[in-house]
N, C-alpha and C positions, 0 to 999 in steps of 0.2 A: 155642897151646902150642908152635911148634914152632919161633917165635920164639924165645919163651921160652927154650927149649934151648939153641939157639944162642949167647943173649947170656950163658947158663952157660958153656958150654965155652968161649965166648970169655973170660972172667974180666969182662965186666961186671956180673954177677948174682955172688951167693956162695950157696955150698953149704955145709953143717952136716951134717957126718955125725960120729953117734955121740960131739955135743959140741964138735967140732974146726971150729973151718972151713977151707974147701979152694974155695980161688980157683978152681984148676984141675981138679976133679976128675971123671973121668966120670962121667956122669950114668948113664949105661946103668950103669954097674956100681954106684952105689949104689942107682937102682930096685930089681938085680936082689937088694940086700940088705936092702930092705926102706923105703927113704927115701919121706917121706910129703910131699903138695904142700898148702901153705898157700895159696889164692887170697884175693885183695883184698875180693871182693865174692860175692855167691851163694851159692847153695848151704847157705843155710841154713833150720830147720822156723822159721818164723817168727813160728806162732801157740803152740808150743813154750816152757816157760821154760830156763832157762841144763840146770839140774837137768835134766829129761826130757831134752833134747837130748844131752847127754854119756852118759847112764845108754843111751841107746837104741845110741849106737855103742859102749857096754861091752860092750851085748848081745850087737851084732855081732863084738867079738873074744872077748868072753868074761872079762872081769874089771873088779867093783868098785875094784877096790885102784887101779887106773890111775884111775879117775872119780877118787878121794880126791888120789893124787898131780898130776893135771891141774889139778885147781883149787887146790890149795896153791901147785904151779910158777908159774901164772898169775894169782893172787889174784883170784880169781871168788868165792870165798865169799859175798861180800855181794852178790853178782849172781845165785843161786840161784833164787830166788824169782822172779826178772825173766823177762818175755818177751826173745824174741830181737831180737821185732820195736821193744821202747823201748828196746834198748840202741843205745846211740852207736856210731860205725864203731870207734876206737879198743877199745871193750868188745869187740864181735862178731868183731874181729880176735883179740884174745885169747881167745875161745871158739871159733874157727879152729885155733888151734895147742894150744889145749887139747882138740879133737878129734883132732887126727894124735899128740898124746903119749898117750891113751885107745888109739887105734888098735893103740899099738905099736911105730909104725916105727923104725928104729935110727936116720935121719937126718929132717930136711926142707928141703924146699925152701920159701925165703921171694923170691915175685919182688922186692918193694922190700922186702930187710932195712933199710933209712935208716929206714921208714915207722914201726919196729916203735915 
């Protein structure tokens, strides 16, 4: 992670806050506004389908309406139904950022946006 940082505020990674993106922008100060981190790999319930898994981090901030808009943003729809674990990396990636837009955050961090 701490790489990571570095190669942010160096302007090799990009940062998206609030829509915008900012080559340059501190990091410390958009965490402290609420910026949410995308990782490549992990960290996901993997016996889980797409559905449970977002509905369970709605739990944890506390609103349906974001589950609705997370997978409209991400087009997950037709991946509802699916485990976490038969979705392709590409899919899981997009159930990635479809959990930090559930979460709330005002910005995130994508370490390879190229990837997206």
């Amino acid at each position: 992670m701490e790489e990571l940082l570095r190669e942010v505020l160096s302007g090799s990674r990009m940062l998206h806050f609030e829509g915008t993106k900012k080559d340059e922008a501190p990091l410390v100060e958009a965490a402290g506004r609420g910026a949410g981190y995308v990782e490549d790999e992990g960290a996901l319930y993997e016996k889980m389908t797409v559905r449970k898994y977002l509905k369970f981090f709605a739990g944890l901030s506390g609103t349906e309406k974001r589950v609705r808009s997370a997978v409209e943003q991400m087009h997950l729809s037709e991946l509802l139904g699916k485990r976490l674990s038969s979705c392709t990396e590409g899919q899981k990636k997009r159930v990635r950022i479809a959990r930090e837009i559930v979460r709330g955050g005002r910005g995130l961090l994508y370490p390879e946006p190229h990837r997206l």
